[in-house]
C-alpha positions, -999 to +999 in steps of 0.1 A: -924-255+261-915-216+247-883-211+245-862-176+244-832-182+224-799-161+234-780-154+205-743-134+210-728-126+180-694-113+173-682-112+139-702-137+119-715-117+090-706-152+069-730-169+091-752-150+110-780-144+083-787-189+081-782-196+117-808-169+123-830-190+093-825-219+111-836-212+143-864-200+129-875-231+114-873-253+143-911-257+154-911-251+192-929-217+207-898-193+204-886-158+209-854-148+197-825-124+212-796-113+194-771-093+210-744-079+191-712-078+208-697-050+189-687-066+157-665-048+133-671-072+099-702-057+093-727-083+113-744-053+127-751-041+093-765-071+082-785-076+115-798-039+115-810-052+079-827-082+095-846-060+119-860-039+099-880-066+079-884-088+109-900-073+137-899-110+157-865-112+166-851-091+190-816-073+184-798-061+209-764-035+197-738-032+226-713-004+216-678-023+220-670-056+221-673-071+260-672-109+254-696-140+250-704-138+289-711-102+289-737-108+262-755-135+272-758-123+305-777-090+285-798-112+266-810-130+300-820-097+310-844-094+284-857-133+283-899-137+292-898-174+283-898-204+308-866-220+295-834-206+277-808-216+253-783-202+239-772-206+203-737-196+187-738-178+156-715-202+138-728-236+122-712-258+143-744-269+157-781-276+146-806-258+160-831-286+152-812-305+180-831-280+209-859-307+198-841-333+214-833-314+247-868-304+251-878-338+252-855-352+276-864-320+297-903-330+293-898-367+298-877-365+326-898-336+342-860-316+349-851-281+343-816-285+329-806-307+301-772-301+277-765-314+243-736-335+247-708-334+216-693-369+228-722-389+236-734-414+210-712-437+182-702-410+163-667-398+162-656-360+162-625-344+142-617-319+168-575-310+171-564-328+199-551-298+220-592-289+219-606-323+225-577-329+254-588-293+269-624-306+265-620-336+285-601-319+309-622-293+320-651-320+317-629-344+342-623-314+368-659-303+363-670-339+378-643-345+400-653-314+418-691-310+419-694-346+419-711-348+387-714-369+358-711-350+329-696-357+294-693-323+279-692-295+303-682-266+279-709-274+252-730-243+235-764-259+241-773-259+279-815-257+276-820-244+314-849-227+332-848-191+329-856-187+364-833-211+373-805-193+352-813-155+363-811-169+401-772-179+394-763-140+393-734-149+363-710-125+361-682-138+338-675-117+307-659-142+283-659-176+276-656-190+313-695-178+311-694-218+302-683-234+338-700-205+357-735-218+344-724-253+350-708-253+382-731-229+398-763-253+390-742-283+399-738-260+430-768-255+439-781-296+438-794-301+405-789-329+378-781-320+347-789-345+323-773-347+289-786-354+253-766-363+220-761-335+198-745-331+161-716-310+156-695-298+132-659-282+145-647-252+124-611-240+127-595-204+135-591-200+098-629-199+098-635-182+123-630-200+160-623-174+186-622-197+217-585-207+226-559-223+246-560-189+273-596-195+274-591-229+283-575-218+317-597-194+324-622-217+326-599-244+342-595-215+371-628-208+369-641-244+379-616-244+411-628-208+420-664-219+421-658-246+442-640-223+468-667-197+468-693-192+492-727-201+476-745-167+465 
């Protein structure tokens, strides 16, 4: 399986340069997309740097800063691979994990698998406002679309690129999340779900996601259940 690896970035020039490393090492057929979602910190700088000695990863400047939805749905435009993921440019999560997702995909002959951040023994130190939102939106997610999913708003969602370009997203910001979920749910498939590791950072590190974004995508879910299928 080739992957094409969707990559928005917005302010991470402490972290950008190893997730880009690390992705790199995982050993699956690969292309990479970065799209810069107008940083300010000097990422672009350091990713403009990047390009010029590394002619395989693709880099992708936008000229003001449009949100995570915005930019991934860019990056889609450009994907040639068979499947997608997208990767945040923060360390939360290992990119060696898109290893287990392809295998479930390829055992269970399916075109959408997520890394879950619940499933498993192991226990996660995330505030409880953000785990309670999690399990929230997660709950609503399944109550509506009749799924059975344990982690709805997780960053690695491994999904067929045809598949994903047939959903015509058009969220700009973080509800990009239960658009891609509730849209495939939408349209009949399964999607399975994989244990992933993860590592929570706070806003003093550099979280952007918050407790508005959290009902955004809490409205979101209800408005794609209303909606006429595309």
């Amino acid at each position: 399986m080739n992957l094409s690896v969707l990559i928005p970035v917005y302010n991470e020039r402490n972290t950008i340069e190893k997730v880009l490393e690390e992705v790199k090492r995982v050993p699956v057929g690969k292309e990479i997309i970065v799209i810069d979602d107008g940083s300010t910190d000097g990422t672009s700088r350091i990713l403009e740097d990047i390009q010029k000695n590394d002619k395989n990863i693709r880099m992708i400047f936008l000229g003001k800063n449009r949100g995570k939805g915005y930019a991934v749905r860019r990056g889609l435009k450009e994907a040639k691979n068979d499947f997608v993921i997208i990767q945040d440019a923060d360390l939360e999560v290992n990119p060696m994990d898109y290893l287990r997702l392809i295998e479930m995909a390829e055992r269970k002959n399916c075109v959408v698998v997520y890394g879950s951040r619940f499933l498993g023994n192991k226990k996660i130190s995330l505030p409880l406002l953000s785990l309670l939102a999690n399990k929230l939106l997660t709950f609503m997610t399944n109550l509506l679309f009749n799924a059975r999913l344990s982690d709805m708003e997780t960053c690695y969602k491994l999904c067929s690129r045809k598949l994903l370009q047939s959903l015509n997203l058009t969220a700009k910001g973080f509800e990009i999340e239960p658009e891609i979920t509730c849209k495939i749910l939408k349209k009949g498939y399964k999607i399975q779900e994989v244990p992933i590791d993860y590592m929570p950072r706070s806003r003093e590190k550099g979280k952007k996601i918050g407790w508005k974004d959290g009902f955004k995508a809490l409205f979101s879910i209800m408005r794609y259940r209303i909606i006429p299928d595309d």
